[in-house]
Structures are given as C-alpha cells and as structure tokens.
C-alpha positions, 0 to 999 in steps of 0.5 A, a space after each residue: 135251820 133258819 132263825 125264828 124272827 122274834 114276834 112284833 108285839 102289837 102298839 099300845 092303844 092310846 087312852 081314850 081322850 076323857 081317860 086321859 083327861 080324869 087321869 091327869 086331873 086325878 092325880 092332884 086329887 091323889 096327892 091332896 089325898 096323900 098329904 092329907 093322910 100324911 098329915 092325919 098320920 103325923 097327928 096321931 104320932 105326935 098325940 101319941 108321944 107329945 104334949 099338947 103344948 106340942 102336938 096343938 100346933 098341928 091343929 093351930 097350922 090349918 085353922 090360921 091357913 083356913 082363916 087366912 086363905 079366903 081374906 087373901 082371895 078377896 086382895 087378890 080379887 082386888 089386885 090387877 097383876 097376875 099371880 098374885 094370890 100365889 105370892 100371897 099364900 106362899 108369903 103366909 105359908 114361909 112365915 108360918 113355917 119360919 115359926 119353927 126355927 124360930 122356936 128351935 132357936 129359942 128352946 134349943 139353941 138358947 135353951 129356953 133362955 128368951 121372953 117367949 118363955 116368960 110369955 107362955 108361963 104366964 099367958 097359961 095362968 091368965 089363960 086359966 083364968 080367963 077360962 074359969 073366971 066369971 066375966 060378967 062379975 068382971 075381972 080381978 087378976 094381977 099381973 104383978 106388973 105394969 100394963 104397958 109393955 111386958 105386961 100388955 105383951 102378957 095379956 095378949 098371949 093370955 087371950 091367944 091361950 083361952 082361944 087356942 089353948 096353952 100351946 107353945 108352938 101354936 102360940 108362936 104360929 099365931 104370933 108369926 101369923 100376926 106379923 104377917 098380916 103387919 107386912 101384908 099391910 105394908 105392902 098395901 100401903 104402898 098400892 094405896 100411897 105410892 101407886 106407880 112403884 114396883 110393888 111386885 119388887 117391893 112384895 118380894 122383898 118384904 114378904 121374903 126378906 129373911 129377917 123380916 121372916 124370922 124374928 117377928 115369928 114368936 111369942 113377943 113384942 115383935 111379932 105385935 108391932 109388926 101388926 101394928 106398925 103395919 096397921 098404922 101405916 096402912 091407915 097413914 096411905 089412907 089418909 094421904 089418899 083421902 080415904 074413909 077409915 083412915 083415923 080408925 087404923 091409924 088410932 088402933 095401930 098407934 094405940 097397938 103400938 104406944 102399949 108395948 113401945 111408945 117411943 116408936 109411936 112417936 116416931 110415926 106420929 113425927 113422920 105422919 105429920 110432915 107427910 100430912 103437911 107435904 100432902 098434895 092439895 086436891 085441885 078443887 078445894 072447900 071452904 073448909 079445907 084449910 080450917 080441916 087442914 088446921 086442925 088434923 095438924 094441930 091433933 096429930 101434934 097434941 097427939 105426938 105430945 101425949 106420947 112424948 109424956 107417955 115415953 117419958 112415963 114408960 121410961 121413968 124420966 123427967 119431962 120430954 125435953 133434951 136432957 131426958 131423951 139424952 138420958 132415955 138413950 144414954 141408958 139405952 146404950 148402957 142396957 145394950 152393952 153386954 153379951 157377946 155381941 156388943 159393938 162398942 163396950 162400955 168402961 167401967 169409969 163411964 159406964 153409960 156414955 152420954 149420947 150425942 144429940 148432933 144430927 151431923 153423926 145422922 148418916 153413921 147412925 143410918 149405916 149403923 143401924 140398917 147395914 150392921 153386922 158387917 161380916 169382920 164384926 161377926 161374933 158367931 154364926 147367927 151374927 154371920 148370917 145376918 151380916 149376909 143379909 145386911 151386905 145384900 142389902 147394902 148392894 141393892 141399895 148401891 146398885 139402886 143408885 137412879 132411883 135413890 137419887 130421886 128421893 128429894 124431888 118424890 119427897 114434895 111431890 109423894 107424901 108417902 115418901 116422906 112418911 118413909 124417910 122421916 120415920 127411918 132417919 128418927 129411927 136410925 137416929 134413935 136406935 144407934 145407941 145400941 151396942 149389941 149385934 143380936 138386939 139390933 137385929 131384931 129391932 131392925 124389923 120395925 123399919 125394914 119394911 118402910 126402908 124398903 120403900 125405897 128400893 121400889 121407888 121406880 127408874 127414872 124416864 129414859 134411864 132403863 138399860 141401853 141394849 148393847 151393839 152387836 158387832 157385825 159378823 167377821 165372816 159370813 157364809 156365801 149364799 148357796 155355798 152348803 147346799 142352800 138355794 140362792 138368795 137375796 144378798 143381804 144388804 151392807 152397812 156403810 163402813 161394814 167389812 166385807 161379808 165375803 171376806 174371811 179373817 185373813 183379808 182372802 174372799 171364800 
C-alpha cells in the first residue's frame, strides 16, 4: 500500500501592515506597562514590611526624576551634538541609583558608623520643628553647635526632611541628586569656557567616573560641595566668556561653599583671580574697560582675604600668614593619622609633624593626591578598588601626553585652563597632608572634575594617528584562474613584487 504523503499546511498570512505597525509600537507601551506594575507591586511590599525612613525612598526616586527630566531637555535642546539627552538621563538615573550602595556601605558595611548617621538624627528634629513651628514668629532653634560646617550640613538635611520627610534613603537620593546637578555644571563650564575641547570625552568621564559617582551620594558635605563647586565654576566660564549672571552663580556657589569648608573657597577664589587676569581682552575695548578690569580684581582679592579670616576663624588660628597655614595643615595631618588606612603614621614624639611649605615637594603632592592608592598600598577591598580607579587614571594621563603638553601654551591663551590648573596645583599642594587612604578619596571629589579638564584638552593639528601601510599581497590569484571573466590587470607599483609569482619565486 503506497505511503499517504503528509499534508502541506498552508503559509501563514503575513500581518497586515498597520497590524504590524500597532504591535511593534505596542510593545514598549506593554513594558512601560510592566514596570510601572512592577513598581506599584514593590511599593506596596515595602509599606507593608518597612518604615517610611525606607519605603519613602520609592517615592522620592520619580519626583527627583520627574523634576529633572524636563530641565535636561531644555540642555539638550540647547546642545548640537546628538544624543545627548540620552547621556544626560542615563547620567542621573547611574548617580541616583549609586545612592544605594553608598547607603549600604555606611549602615551595613561600617554599621551605621559614618556622618550620614548624625545627619539624619538631627535633620528629624529640626525637621519637626520646621514643620510644627510658626515661622512668621520667627525662629528659635539650637543646633548645639556652630553654623559653619557640620552645622550648616545639619540645616540643610533638616529642610530636605520638611519637604520630603524624615527618610534616610530618600535623603541620600536628594543628596546624590544634588552632586549631579554639581557635575552637570561642570561639564557646561567646559561648553561655556573652553569650547573647542572634546566635551562628549569629558562628559563621560566626569558624568561616569566612578568615584565621582559614588561618594557625593550621601547625606553630607560631599554631596553640598559638588553642587556648589559646580556652581562656582559654571559661574567662573561665564564670566571669562562675559556673560550675564556671572557674580550671581559665583557669590552663591562660593557662599555654598565657605559655609561648609572655606579653605576651598579660597582655593577658587586664587585660581578665579589669575584666570580673570590672563582673560583675553575683547578686540574692541571701552573707555572703562581697564578701570572695571581694576576693580573686579581688586574685589576678588578683598573677597579672597575675607575667606582667609574666615579659614582662620573655621580653623581656630591666629592670623592668615604662614605659620597658621603651617599650623592648619600640620594639625590636618595629625587628625588624618588613624585608622587602618593611614599613609605614613605619625610617632608619638612627633605627633603633628610640621608641613613643609616648599613648592619644590609640589609634584609629589600632585601624584599623592590625584593617583593614590597605588594597589601595593591597598589595605582592604574598598582601598583596592579605588587604587583600580587611580592607576586607570593615571594611564589615560600618560597615554594623553600630546595634549598635556599643551597646557603652557592653553594656559595664556584660555583663561578656563588656568582656572583649572591653578586651583588643582593649591589643591594637591593643600590636600597632602593627609595620611588616610579612605579620607583622601573622598576628598578628591572636590577636583577630579576640573582635573579632568585636562584630559579633554584636544590633540594638537596634524598629530592624529598615522594609518599603517598595508604590505602588498605576496601572491595574488591570476585573472580568470576560478571561473572569473577576464579582467583589466590591475596595475603594479614601482619596486612591487610580482603579482603572478608565488612565495617560492615560480609563476602560477
């Protein structure tokens, strides 16, 4: 009996094309969907099974997001590269999500032993009071402590709790929210500034650099002078491009600043002043000109002197001259000398060694400051991986050697470069006092991303990869010899080998 062949099923019809169209745009909106419900599901568990000092987090997230999207836009709106509202939003949404870790580090790894504890204890009470106070009476409240500095950190995270509520996790998402902004304008400073520079290179690393991701993401002063220094800085590119509400940003950011740590706001204001000099004069200039020139001078230079006094009132030192900045940074290097991250320990006969003052130990300071941990010095794994960081870094520095050599000659002729230089060479010069790995880099954040400055400075003209010379083939297939039609020979350069010659010298 002859086999029954099997039956043919019939072809699928093909979709109708707007079938097709509404299922292919109908599946982002289905995984909009999916999240959203994911989400709700999360919230509803963590209400059910946590605190609100937890679970307010879920609601702080999307408000930050929804407050920061449309701003964002707007810069975008305004940039001519492409792509670029996609870095920015992937740029917020890493640096609210490092806010995470960085809680886990302090309330797990160290067991709550950090600032960020002492910061949201008291931001709740003054919180409460806030919230329950009349402040048309005015208000009465005791901090038991100065303004100026811990203090004023305290103040802050107090009126973050009366928005949002006391939430520690959501406090350290507003936190790492705010240092965002700090980077966002740095990284416009540099469009402002310095426009011929790579700012896409520049707005990865400073926008990605994991330190710069990580630390200013908590409840403290880190996460404030981000903001602030960023602010400063994009007030300084304004005014070195002349342009409207330059002494705005610059007296708030540097006001931000001097209210929490005043010996960086005099390192600003030192780099601002020689940047403000070097600024190239505009080829058509008033009579007034160099009378304003004048006198911006002579008011950054009173307003330098004013934070002097203020460091040495912060500090509790007499006077502004040498021997108190001796005694500032000798006592620095004492503080520092603990833990089991510490550089070089302290004796007991000397148990606050003297800091030199000779700017001849200035480029050990530099390498001290801005590539340490080296990975020998590594005392634990968090010392590990930030000496990864620190050796990358150090890399792209050498590898980067063109452009760094141009520093001398971008230091007269851009103002924003010297700004850059100058506050970093005060800053490592300042900063190397301190003895302990864990301290140093968290303090680094303050000037890594004017360091990286000058990793975007652009190649020289002419200096970009030479293309390698491709060798002429040794043996090459004759015209026609596979089944080809015959062709055109193709033609031989002078002093070529043989193309119908094969390795051993015989033709084909």
């Amino acid at each position: 009996m002859p086999a029954v062949p099997p039956a043919v099923k019939p072809a699928a019809r093909p979709w109708p094309p707007r079938l097709r169209e509404a299922a292919r745009r109908g599946r982002p909106t289905a995984l909009a969907w999916a999240l959203v419900m994911a989400y709700v599901s999360v919230f509803v568990l963590a209400m059910v099974h946590t605190s609100y000092d937890t679970w307010g987090a879920l609601l702080v997230a999307p408000a930050l997001m929804a407050i920061g999207t449309p701003i964002l836009a707007r810069v975008a709106a305004n940039n001519p590269e492409r792509g670029v509202f996609k870095l920015l939003i992937v740029a917020m949404g890493a640096k609210l999500a490092c806010a995470f870790p960085r809680y886990l580090m302090a309330f797990v790894l160290y067991g709550g032993a950090a600032d960020a504890k002492m910061y949201d204890q008291k931001g709740s009470d003054l919180a409460q009071y806030l919230t329950t106070a009349d402040l048309l009476g005015g208000l009465h409240y005791d901090l038991g402590m100065k303004v100026a500095g811990t203090g004023f950190v305290i103040i802050v995270t107090g009126v973050v709790y009366a928005i949002t509520g006391p939430t520690l996790v959501g406090g350290f998402l507003v936190f790492s929210w705010l240092g965002f902004w700090g980077l966002l304008f740095f990284w416009r400073a540099l469009q402002i500034a310095f426009p011929e520079a790579d700012s896409r290179r520049y707005a990865k690393l400073v926008f990605f650099l994991p330190s710069l991701l990580f630390w200013p993401s908590s409840i403290g002063k880190d996460a404030w002078m981000m903001f602030c220094l960023g602010l400063t800085t994009y007030g300084v590119a304004r005014l070195l491009d002349r342009r409207f509400g330059a002494f705005v940003c610059i007296a708030l950011g540097s006001l931000g600043t001097a209210m929490v740590r005043p010996h960086v706001t005099v390192l600003a204001g030192a780099g601002l002043t020689v940047a403000y000099v070097l600024r190239k004069r505009p080829q058509q200039v008033s009579a007034l000109g160099p009378l304003r020139t004048v006198l911006t001078v002579a008011v950054l230079g009173v307003g330098v002197m004013l934070m002097l006094q203020q460091v040495s009132t912060f500090f509790g030192t007499s006077g502004t001259g040498g021997d108190a900045v001796n005694q500032v940074l000798s006592e620095t290097s004492r503080r520092t000398s603990q833990g089991s991250s510490v550089i070089n320990a302290s004796t007991a006969e000397d148990p606050a060694p003297a800091f030199s003052l000779n700017p001849a130990r200035l480029p050990v300071s530099v390498i001290s400051v801005l590539f340490r941990p080296f990975p020998f010095e590594a005392s634990n794994i968090q010392n590990l991986i930030q000496s990864v960081e620190c050796f990358a870094l150090l890399v792209m520095f050498v590898r980067a050697w063109p452009q760094l050599a141009r520093i001398p000659k971008l230091f007269v002729q851009r103002s924003y470069v010297a700004f850059t230089v100058v506050y970093t060479l005060l800053f490592c010069w300042a900063f190397s006092t301190i003895n302990n790995m864990g301290i140093l880099s968290r303090e680094r954040v303050q000037v890594l991303p004017l360091v990286l400055v000058l990793l975007a400075i652009p190649r020289p003209a002419g200096a970009g990869r030479v293309p390698r010379r491709r060798r002429p083939p040794v043996w090459r297939v004759q015209p026609g010899q596979w089944g080809g039609g015959p062709g055109p020979e193709p033609p031989v350069a002078v002093g070529a080998p043989d193309p119908y010659r094969t390795q051993g010298g015989s033709t084909t």
